[in-house]
C-alpha positions in Angstrom: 0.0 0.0 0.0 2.9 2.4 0.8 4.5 2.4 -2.9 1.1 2.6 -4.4 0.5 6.0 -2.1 3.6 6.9 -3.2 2.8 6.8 -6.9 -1.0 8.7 -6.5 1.5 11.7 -4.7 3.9 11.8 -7.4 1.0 11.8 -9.8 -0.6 14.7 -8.4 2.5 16.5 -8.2 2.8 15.6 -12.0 -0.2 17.3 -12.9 0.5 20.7 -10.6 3.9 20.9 -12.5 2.0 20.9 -15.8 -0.7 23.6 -14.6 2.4 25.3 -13.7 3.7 24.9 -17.4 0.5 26.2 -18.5 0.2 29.4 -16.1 3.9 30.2 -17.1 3.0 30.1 -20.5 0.1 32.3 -20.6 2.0 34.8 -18.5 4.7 35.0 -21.2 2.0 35.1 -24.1 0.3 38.3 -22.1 2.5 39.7 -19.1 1.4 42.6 -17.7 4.5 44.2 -16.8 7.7 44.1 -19.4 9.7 43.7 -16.1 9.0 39.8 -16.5 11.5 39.7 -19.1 11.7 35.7 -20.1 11.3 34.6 -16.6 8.3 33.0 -17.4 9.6 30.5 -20.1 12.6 29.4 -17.8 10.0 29.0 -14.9 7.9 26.9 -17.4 10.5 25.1 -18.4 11.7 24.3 -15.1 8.3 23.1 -14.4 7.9 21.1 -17.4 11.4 19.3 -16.1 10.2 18.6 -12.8 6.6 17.0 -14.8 8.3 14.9 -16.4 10.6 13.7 -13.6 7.4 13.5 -11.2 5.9 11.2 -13.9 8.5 9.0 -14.6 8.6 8.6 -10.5 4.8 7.9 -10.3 5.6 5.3 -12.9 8.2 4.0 -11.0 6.5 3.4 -7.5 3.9 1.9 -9.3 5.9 -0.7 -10.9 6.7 -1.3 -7.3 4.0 -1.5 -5.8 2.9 -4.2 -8.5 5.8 -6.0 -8.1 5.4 -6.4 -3.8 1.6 -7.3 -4.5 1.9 -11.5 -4.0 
């Protein structure tokens, strides 16, 4: 049960990291203040990293938690 809690946390994480992507992205499409500079596109692509590597560790604990079921 622990790994397969593990895997529904890293899955949520997952898919805050890609509303992050989004948010970042609209921000850079329409900021309000020129200030922002490209900030926004290295914060979404930051975000977009750390998707990906939440995903692949949602996949991972998952694989475990298959793997300890008997």
């Amino acid at each position: 049960m622990k790994w397969e809690a593990w895997s529904v946390v890293f899955t949520g994480l997952s898919l805050t990291s890609v509303t992050a992507v989004v948010l970042f992205l609209l921000v850079a499409i329409n900021p309000k203040d020129a200030v922002y500079g490209s900030k926004p596109l290295a914060y979404a692509a930051g975000s977009a990293a750390l998707a990906l590597a939440f995903n692949r560790a949602s996949a991972w604990a998952a694989r475990r938690a298959e793997r300890l079921v008997p």
